[in-house]
N, C-alpha and C positions, 0 to 999 in steps of 0.2 A: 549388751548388744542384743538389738530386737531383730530376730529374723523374720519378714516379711510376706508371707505366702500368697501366692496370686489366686484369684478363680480361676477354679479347672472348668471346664466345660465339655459335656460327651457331646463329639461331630461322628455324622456319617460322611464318609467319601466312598464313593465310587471311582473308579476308575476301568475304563478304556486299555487293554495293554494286549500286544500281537504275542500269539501263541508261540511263544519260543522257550527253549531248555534254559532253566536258571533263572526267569524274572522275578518268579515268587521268589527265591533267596534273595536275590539282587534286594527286594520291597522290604522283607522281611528285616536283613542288613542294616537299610536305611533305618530303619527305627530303632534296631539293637545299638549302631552304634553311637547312636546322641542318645541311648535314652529313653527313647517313649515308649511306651509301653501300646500293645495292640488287644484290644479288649476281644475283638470278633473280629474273625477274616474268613471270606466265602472267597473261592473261585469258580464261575462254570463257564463253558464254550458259551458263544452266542452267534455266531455265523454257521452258516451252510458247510461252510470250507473249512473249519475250524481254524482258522486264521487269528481271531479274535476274541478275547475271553472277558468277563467281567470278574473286578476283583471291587468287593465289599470290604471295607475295612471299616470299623467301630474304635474309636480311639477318646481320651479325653485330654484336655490341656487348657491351659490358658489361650486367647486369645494370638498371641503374638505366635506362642509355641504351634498351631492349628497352620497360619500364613505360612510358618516356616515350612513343615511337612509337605504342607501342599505345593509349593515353589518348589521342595525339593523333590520329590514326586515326580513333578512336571519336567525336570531337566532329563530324568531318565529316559534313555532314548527309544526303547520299546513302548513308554507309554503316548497313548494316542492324546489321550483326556483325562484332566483329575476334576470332579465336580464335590463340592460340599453340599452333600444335599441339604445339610441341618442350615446354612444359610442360604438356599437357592429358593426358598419358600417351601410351599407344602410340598410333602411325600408322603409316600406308604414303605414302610418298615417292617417284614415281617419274620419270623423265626419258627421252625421248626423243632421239635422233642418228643423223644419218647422217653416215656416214664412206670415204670416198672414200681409196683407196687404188691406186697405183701400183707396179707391177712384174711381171716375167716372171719363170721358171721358179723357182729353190729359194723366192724371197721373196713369188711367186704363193701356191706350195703351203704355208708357213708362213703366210700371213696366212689363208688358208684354215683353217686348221688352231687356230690363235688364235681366229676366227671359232666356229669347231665350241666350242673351249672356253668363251666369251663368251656362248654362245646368240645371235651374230650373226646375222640373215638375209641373206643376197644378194639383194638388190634389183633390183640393175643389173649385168654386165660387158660389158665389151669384153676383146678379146685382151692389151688390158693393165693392166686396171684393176679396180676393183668397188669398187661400192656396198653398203658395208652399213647393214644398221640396226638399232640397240641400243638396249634399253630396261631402266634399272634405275637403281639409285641414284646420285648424280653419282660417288661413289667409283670404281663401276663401270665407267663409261665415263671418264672420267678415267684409270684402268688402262687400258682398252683402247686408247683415244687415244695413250698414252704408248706402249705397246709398237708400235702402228703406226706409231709418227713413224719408230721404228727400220727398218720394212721398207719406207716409203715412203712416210708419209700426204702425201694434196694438200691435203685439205682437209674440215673439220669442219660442221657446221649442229647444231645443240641446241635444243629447245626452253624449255628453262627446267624449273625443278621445279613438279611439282603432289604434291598432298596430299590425304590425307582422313583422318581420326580411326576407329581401329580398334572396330568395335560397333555394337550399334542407333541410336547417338547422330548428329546428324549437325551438321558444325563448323558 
């Protein structure tokens, strides 16, 4: 017996959902219990009133399994709107991290130097350390992260992907 594995695909959704107690669990739920897994989830307020908040979410699937989520998304009753931005055309994706690095002299000045390349900022040093902080695609910091392991990373913090739909339109 051949078992047959489907293409996975990473989607971004956005979602629209009214500031109330429980949603994120209610979102969260939804995907525990069928199964899928949530690779990135951001939430922030976005109104005056705090009424309404954006929830990011990063997921991957097949095709079929991506429709489902988002129908079931949609039935939730606090949410307003569910968009795919990865099929809505262009977007901008972007991530936050700070990155904590250890080390003195040659591996100071090349993390330094990696930094420069990266468009890192220096946030924080001591005599043997720095904090930096990088913003761009997870690709992005995901390279960076990787070449710092090599000169000493301590340790990561990320915030998750956010998104928005490129044009007058808004997700």
């Amino acid at each position: 017996m051949h078992i047959q594995e489907e293409y996975s695909e990473r989607h971004v959704l956005s979602l629209t959902v009214s500031n109330e107690a429980g949603i994120l669990a209610r979102i969260a739920g939804l995907f525990t219990a069928r199964g899928y897994n949530i690779d990135s989830l951001t939430v922030a307020d976005i109104t005056p009133d705090h009424a309404i908040s954006r929830i990011t979410i990063v997921t991957s699937g097949p095709p079929k399994v991506i429709d489902q989520i988002m129908a079931q998304l949609d039935r939730l009753v606090p949410v307003h709107k569910v968009t795919d931005l990865t099929e809505n055309g262009p977007f901008v994706e972007r991530e936050l991290a700070l990155v904590k690095v250890a080390g003195t002299g040659e591996d100071r000045i090349e993390a330094l130097r990696l930094a420069d390349v990266f468009r890192a900022k220096v946030v924080d040093t001591t005599i043997e350390s720095f904090i930096f902080e990088i913003t761009g695609t997870t690709d992005k910091i995901d390279n960076f992260v990787g070449l710092m392991r090599q000169i000493g990373l301590v340790e990561v913090g990320r915030t998750g992907v956010v998104g928005l739909i490129r044009g007058k339109e808004s997700n």
